[in-house]
N, C-alpha and C positions, 0 to 999 in steps of 0.2 A: 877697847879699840874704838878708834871714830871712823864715821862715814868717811868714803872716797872723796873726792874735792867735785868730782862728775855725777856723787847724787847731791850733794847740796846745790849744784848748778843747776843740775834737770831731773827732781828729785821724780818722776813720772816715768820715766824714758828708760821701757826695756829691763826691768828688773824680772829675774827668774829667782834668786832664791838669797838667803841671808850672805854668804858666802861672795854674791856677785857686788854685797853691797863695800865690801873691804877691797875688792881690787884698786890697785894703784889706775890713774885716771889714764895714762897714754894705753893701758892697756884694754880699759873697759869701751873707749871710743876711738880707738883705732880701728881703720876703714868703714869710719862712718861721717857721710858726708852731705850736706844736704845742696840742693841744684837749685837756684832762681834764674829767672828767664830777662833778661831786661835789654834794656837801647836807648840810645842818647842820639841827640840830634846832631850833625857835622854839617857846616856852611860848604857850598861848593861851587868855587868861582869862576871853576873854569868850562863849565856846560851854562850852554845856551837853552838846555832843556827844562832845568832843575835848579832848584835855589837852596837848598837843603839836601840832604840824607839821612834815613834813618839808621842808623847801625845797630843790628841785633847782636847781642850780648849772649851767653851763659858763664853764669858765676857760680863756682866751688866753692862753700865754706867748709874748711876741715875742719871737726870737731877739736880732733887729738888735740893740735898747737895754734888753733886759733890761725890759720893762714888762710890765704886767698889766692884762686886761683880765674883767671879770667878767660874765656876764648871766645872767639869770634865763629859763626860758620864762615865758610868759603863760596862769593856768589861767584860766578862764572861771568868774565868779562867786564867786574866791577870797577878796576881800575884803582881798588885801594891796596894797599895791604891786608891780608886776613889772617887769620890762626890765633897764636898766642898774643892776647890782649896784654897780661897781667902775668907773669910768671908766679907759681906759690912762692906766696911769700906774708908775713905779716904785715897788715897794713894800718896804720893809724888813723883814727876820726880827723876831717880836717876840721870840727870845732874850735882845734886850741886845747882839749883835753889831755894829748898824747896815747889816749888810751887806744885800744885794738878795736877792731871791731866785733863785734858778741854778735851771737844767733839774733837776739833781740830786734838788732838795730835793722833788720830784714825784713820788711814788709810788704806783701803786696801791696802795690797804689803808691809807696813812696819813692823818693830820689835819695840817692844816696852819693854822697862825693869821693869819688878816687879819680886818683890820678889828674885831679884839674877837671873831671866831667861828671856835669850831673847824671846820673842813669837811673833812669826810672826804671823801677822793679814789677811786671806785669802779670808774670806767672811761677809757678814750683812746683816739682812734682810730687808726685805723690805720700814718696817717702816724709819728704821736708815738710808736708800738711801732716801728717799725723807725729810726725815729732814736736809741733807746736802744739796741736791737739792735745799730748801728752803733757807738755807744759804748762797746759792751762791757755795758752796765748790762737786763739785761732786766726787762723790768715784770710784774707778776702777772698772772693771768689776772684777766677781768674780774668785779666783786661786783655783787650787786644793790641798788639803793637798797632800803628799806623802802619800808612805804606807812604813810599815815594816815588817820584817821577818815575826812577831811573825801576822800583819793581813795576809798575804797571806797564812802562814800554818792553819789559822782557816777555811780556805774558805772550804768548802767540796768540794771535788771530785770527779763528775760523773763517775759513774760504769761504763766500754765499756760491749758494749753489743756482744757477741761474737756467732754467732748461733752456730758453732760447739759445743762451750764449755757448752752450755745449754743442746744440743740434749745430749751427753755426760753425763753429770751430771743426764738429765733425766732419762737415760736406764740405769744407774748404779743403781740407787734408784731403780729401778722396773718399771719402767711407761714408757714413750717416746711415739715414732709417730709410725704409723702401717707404713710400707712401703706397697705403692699404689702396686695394681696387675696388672698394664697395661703394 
């Protein structure tokens, strides 16, 4: 008997016993999937505020069949479309190769082409760093996405606290501090 097609791939990755090493390959890496973090830049012409946006990304790569699954989080009030980026699905290098995309081609620090957009790839979690670990392939430590206009104007902005302007406001109303008799 020979090796599964999924140890000669990730000859490292999760081996318990001789037995595990003959399993047929959709079965040995089914529901296992590894997560990258990334975001790609979008021009935006219709704010007077911002010239750019950053769009945060998470990307699915399933082992089993090599697909791709893409989503977006949801910001509040963003005015784009959110959610499903990418539905799974197989996606091809746009090299000119025709080939799929492999574990490999995922790396922290690099950009990666789908769908017409570069996406730079920033972070992964856990799981996904020790499957490469196992691989032999380690991943960079993790980057920080940038921000854009449009995250820094959501952030809320602490009220200063001004004692004059309160005492003020209080005795207007009616109320305030008795001034002390000493």
């Amino acid at each position: 008997m020979s090796k599964s097609l999924s140890h000669n791939q990730y000859p490292n990755h999760h081996t318990t016993d001789d037995g595990s090493l003959f399993e047929p390959t959709f079965v040995k890496l089914d529901k296992q999937v590894l997560r990258f973090f990334g975001y790609f830049k979008e021009s935006v012409v219709e704010s007077r505020l911002e010239n750019y946006r950053i769009r945060k990304l998470i990307i699915y790569y399933f082992l089993e069949d090599r697909s791709i699954l893409i989503t977006e989080p949801k910001q509040i009030n963003s005015g784009t479309p959110q959610g499903a980026f990418l539905k799974r699905q197989v996606v091809v290098k746009q090299d000119g190769s025709d080939m799929p995309f492999e574990p490999l081609d995922f790396k922290v620090g690099l950009d990666i082409g789908i769908c017409g957009r570069a996406i730079r790839i920033y972070d992964c979690d856990q799981y996904t760093r020790e499957f490469f670990t196992n691989c032999g392939a380690e991943q960079m430590e993790a980057q920080g996405a940038p921000e854009d206009n449009f995250v820094v104007s959501c952030k809320p902005i602490p009220p200063k606290k001004d004692p004059e302007l309160l005492e003020f406001l209080e005795k207007k109303l009616g109320g305030g501090r008795v001034p002390s008799q000493k």
